[in-house]
N, C-alpha and C positions, 0 to 999 in steps of 0.2 A: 473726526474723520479718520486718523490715523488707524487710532483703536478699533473702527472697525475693517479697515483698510488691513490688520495685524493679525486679526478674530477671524476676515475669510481665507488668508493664507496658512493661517494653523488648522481650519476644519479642511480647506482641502488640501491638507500633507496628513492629516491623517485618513483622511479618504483614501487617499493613495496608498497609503502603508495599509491600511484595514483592507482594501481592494486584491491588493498582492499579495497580501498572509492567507487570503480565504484560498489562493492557487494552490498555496502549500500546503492545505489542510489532505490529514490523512482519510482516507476512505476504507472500509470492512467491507468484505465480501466473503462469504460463506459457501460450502459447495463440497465435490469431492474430487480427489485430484484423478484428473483423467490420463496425465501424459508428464511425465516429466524427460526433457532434455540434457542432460546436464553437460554438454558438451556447449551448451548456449545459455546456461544457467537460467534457463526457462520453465514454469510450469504453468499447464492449461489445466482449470482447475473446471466441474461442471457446475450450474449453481441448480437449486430447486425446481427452475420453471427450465431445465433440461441444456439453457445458454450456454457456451465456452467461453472463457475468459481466460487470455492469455498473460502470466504476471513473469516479467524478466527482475531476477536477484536482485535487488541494488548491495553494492560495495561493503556498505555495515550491517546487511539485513542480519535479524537472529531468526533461530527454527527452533523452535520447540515441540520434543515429541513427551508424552508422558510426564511435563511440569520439568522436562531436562534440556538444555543444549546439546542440539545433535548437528551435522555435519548435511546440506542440501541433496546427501547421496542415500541418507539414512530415511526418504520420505518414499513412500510408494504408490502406487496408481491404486482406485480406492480409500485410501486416506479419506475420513469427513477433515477439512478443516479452514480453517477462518484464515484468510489473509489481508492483514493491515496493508494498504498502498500508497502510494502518491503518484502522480502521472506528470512528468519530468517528459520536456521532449515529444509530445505522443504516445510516450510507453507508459505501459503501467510497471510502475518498481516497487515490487513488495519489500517492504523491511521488517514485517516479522510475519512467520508461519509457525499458526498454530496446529497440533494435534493429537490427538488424543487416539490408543493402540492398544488393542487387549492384547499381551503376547504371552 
């Protein structure tokens, strides 16, 4: 009785942990960047079926333009490009933007 009494405490603590990781999982969303803030380190990017989605910077995000690190100032409206997120709070917080720049 114990042992299974042991066996449903461990499947639901892992329920729980498996439950809460899936919050954290990151999300991709693709599009082009319609508006950048950078006084709210905000970008509203547009996707294929014409939607706005708005992504606020998170703290460690990286930006990649051209397979380089670039600076959140260095992106421009236009831009195609893919942003990884997580939604913290309500918000969407991008941690990496990608994209790609004929210059």
């Amino acid at each position: 009785m114990r042992k299974l009494q042991f066996g449903f405490l461990v499947m639901f603590a892992l329920a729980l942990i498996l439950g809460s990781a899936s919050q954290c999982l990151a999300e991709e969303s693709k599009g082009k960047i319609k508006t950048i803030m950078d006084d709210k380190n905000t970008l509203v990017m547009t996707d294929k079926d014409d939607k706005d989605h708005s992504f606020q910077l998170a703290p460690n995000a990286k930006i990649r333009l051209n397979n380089r690190d670039v600076a959140f100032t260095d992106l421009r409206a236009g831009d195609a490009v893919t942003v990884t997120w997580e939604e913290k709070n309500g918000r969407r917080l991008a941690t990496l933007i990608v994209t790609q720049r004929k210059e």
